[in-house]
N, C-alpha and C positions, 0 to 999 in steps of 0.2 A: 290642411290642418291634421290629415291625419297619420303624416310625414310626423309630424311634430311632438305627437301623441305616443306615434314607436319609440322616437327620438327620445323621448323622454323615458319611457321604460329601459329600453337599451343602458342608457344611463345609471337610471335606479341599478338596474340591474350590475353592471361595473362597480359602482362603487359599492355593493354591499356585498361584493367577492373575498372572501378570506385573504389578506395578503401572504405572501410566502415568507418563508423564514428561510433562509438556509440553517444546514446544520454542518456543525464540524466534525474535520475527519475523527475525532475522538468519541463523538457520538454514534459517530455509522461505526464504530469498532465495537462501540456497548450495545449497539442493537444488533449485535451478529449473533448467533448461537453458536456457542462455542460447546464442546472442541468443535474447528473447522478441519478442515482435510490439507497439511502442509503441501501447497503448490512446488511442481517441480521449477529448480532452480538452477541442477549443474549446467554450465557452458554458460549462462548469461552473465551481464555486468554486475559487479557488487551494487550500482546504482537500482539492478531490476527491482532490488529491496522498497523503492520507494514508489516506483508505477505501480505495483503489483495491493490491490485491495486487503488481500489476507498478510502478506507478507509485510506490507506498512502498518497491522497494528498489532503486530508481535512487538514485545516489551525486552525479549532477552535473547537476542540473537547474539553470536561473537563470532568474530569470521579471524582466521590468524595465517599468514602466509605458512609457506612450510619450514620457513624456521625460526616457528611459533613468535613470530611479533603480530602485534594487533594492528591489523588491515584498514580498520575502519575509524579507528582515532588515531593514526599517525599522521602529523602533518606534513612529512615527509614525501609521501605518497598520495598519487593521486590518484582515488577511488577509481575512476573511471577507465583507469588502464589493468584493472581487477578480475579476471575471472574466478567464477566459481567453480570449483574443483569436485566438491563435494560436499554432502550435506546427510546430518545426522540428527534427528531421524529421517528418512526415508521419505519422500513425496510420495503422498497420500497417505500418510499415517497421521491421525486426530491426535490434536493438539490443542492445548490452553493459551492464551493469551502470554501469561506469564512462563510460558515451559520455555528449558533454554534450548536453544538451539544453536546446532555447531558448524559453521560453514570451514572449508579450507579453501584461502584464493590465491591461485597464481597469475602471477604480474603476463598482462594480454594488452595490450591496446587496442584490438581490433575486437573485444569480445561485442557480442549483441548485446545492447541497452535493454 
């Protein structure tokens, strides 16, 4: 009986647990304190843009090969053959959510994701 007694607290206990929510990557970007510090990015894939926490909820990023067509909406091209060349501003330099930011990518396929 007194098997049965825990059994049942245990129980109570489970079900009056707050369920979880998840939250979306949009929410974890409004609850960051911004500016954040711009992650370094030269040498990796135009892709590392979306692994990367701070760099996935930047708003105004434009990345342009070097003779200046856009890297990142050509369907031409295939982002993942992209690296990053360079980046303006500077890694580690605070930034807003909405500041633009200028990447330059040359065509790699072996760059690191």
């Amino acid at each position: 009986m007194k098997i049965l007694g825990v059994a049942a607290v245990v129980v109570a206990a489970i079900s009056c647990a707050p369920t979880a929510t998840a939250i979306t990557g949009e929410e974890m970007c409004q609850a960051m304190h911004w500016p954040m510090p711009l992650p370094a990015t030269t040498g990796w894939a135009l892709t590392h843009l979306d692994s990367d926490s701070i760099l996935s909820c930047l708003n105004n990023v434009v990345a342009t090969a070097p003779d200046g067509h856009d890297v990142m909406n050509d369907p031409a091209n295939s982002v993942y053959a992209w690296k990053i060349a360079t980046m303006s501003p500077a890694a580690g330099t605070m930034v807003t959510r909405d500041q633009k930011i200028s990447l330059t990518g040359v065509n790699d396929p072996n760059a690191p994701g």
